[in-house]
C-alpha positions in Angstrom: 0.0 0.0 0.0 1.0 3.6 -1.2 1.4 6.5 1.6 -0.4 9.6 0.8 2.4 12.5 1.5 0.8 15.9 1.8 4.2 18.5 1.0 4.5 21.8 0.9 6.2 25.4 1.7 5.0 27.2 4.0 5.9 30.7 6.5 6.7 30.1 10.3 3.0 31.0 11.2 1.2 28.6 8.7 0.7 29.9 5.9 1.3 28.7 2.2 0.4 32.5 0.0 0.4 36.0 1.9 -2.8 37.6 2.0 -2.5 38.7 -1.8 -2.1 35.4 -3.1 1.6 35.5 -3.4 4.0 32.7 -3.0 7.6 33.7 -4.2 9.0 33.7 -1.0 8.9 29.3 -1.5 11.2 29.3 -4.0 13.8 26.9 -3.1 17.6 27.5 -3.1 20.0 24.9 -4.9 20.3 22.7 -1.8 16.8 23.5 -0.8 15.9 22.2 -4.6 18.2 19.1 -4.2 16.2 17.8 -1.4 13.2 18.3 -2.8 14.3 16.1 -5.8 15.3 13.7 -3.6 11.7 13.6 -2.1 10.5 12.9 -5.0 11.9 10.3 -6.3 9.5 7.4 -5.2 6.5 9.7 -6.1 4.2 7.7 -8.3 1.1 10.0 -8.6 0.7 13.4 -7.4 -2.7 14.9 -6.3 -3.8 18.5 -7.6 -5.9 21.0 -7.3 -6.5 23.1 -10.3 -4.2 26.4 -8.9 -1.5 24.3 -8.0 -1.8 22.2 -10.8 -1.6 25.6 -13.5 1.3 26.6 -11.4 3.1 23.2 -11.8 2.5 22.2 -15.3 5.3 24.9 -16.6 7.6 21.8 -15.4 6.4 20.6 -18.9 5.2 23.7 -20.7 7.8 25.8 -20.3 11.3 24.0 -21.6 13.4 26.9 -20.6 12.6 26.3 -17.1 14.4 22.9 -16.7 17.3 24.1 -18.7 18.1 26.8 -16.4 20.4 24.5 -13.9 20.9 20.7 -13.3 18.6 20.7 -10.7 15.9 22.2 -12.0 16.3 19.8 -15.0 16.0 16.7 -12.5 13.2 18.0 -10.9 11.4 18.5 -14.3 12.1 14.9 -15.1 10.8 13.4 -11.8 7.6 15.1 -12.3 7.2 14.6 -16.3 7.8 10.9 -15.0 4.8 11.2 -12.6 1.2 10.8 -13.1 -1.5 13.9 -12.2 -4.7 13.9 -11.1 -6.0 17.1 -11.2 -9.3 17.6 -9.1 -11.5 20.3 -11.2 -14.8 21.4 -12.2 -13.6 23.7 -14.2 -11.0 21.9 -16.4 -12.4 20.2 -19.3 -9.3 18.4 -20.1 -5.7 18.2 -18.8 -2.4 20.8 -20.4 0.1 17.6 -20.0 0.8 14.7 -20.2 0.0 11.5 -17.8 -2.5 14.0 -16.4 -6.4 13.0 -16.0 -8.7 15.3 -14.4 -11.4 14.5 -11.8 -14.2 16.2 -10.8 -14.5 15.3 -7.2 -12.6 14.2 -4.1 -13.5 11.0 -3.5 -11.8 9.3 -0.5 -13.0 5.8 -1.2 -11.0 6.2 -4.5 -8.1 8.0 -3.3 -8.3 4.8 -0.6 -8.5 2.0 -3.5 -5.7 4.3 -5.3 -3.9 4.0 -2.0 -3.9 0.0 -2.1 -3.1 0.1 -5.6 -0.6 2.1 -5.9 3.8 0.8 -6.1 4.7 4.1 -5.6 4.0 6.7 -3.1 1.1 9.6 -3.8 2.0 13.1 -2.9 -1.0 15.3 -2.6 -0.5 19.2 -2.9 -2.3 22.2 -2.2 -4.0 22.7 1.3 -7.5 23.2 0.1 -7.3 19.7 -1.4 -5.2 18.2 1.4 -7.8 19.6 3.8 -10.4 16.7 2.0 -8.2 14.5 2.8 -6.9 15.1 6.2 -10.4 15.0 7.0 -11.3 11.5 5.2 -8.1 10.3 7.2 -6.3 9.3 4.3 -2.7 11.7 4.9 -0.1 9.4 6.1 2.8 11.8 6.5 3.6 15.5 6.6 6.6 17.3 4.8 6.5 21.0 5.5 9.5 23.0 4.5 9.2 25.9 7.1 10.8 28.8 5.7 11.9 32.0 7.6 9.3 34.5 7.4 5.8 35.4 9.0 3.4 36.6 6.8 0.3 37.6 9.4 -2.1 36.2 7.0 -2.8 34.4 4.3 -3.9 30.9 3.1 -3.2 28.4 6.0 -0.9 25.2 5.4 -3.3 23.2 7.7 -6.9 22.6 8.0 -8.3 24.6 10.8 -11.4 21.3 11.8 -8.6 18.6 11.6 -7.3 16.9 14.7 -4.2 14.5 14.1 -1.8 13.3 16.5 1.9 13.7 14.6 5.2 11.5 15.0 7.9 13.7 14.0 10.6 11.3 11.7 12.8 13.7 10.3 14.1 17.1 10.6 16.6 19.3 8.5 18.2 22.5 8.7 19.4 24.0 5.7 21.8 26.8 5.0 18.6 29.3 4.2 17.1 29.3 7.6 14.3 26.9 5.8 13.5 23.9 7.9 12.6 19.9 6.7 9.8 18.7 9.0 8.5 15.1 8.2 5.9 13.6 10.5 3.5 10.6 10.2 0.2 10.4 11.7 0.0 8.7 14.6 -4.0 7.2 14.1 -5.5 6.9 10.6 -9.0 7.9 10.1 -11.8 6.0 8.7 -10.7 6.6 5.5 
């Protein structure tokens, strides 16, 4: 069976945007980057919703992008190599390749994706990881804590979720940024 990771950036107080939407204080450093990629790596299937999914797809559309460093080009090829589900009512039909677009969160098929899966599912986007918290179905949490409060904005976590976390791993890195990986202790109903 597959874990469901929910990843992601996010300020010191909680928050993944600033109150204007904005999220270009994320955006990694080289070593920063080179962990991410690493993370990666056994990622099967990622989980998006349609924002994070039009901010992700330049790893395809835009070519330039990947050709800027070494790293950038690895993590372009880990997530070409990666199928999407994209969860949309608006999208009729997906930008990229090995990308199929849903409708609806379902957790029953997120759980049979679950027992299906050979490679772990990273799910992305708090809105959408919010569903999911709440069906029970998050097995771990990476959050890249990065060195700024923001006083506002659009929070990491769900607000209505209680989950008791086993911290695993922890990271410093040269930026002030910090690695935090945690599994949930109890799994919900799922």
């Amino acid at each position: 069976m597959a874990r469901l990771i929910y990843a992601t950036n996010c300020s010191l107080d909680g928050y993944i945007e600033d109150p204007e939407g904005k999220f270009d204080w994320t955006e990694p450093d080289d070593e920063v980057h080179k962990y991410i990629n690493d993370l990666m790596r056994p990622i099967g299937t990622h989980l998006y919703g349609r924002r994070l999914y039009e901010t992700m797809m330049v790893w395809e559309t835009d070519p330039s992008l990947a050709a800027s460093s070494p790293v950038t080009r690895d993590f372009a090829e880990l997530w070409l190599a990666a199928e999407k589900i994209v969860y949309s009512r608006t999208l009729k039909a997906a930008s990229t390749r090995r990308t199929r677009i849903e409708h609806d969160f379902v957790p029953s098929a997120v759980k049979d994706l679950k027992l299906a899966a050979n490679a772990e599912i990273l799910i992305g986007g708090s809105e959408l990881a919010a569903h999911a918290f709440r069906a029970g179905l998050v097995d771990e949490c990476h959050l890249f804590i990065h060195p700024i409060i923001l006083g506002g904005g659009k929070p990491a976590l769900p607000s209505d979720v209680r989950l008791e976390l086993e911290l695993l791993q922890e990271r410093r890195f040269g930026s002030g940024a910090v690695y935090l990986r945690h599994r949930a202790k109890q799994q919900g109903v799922g």
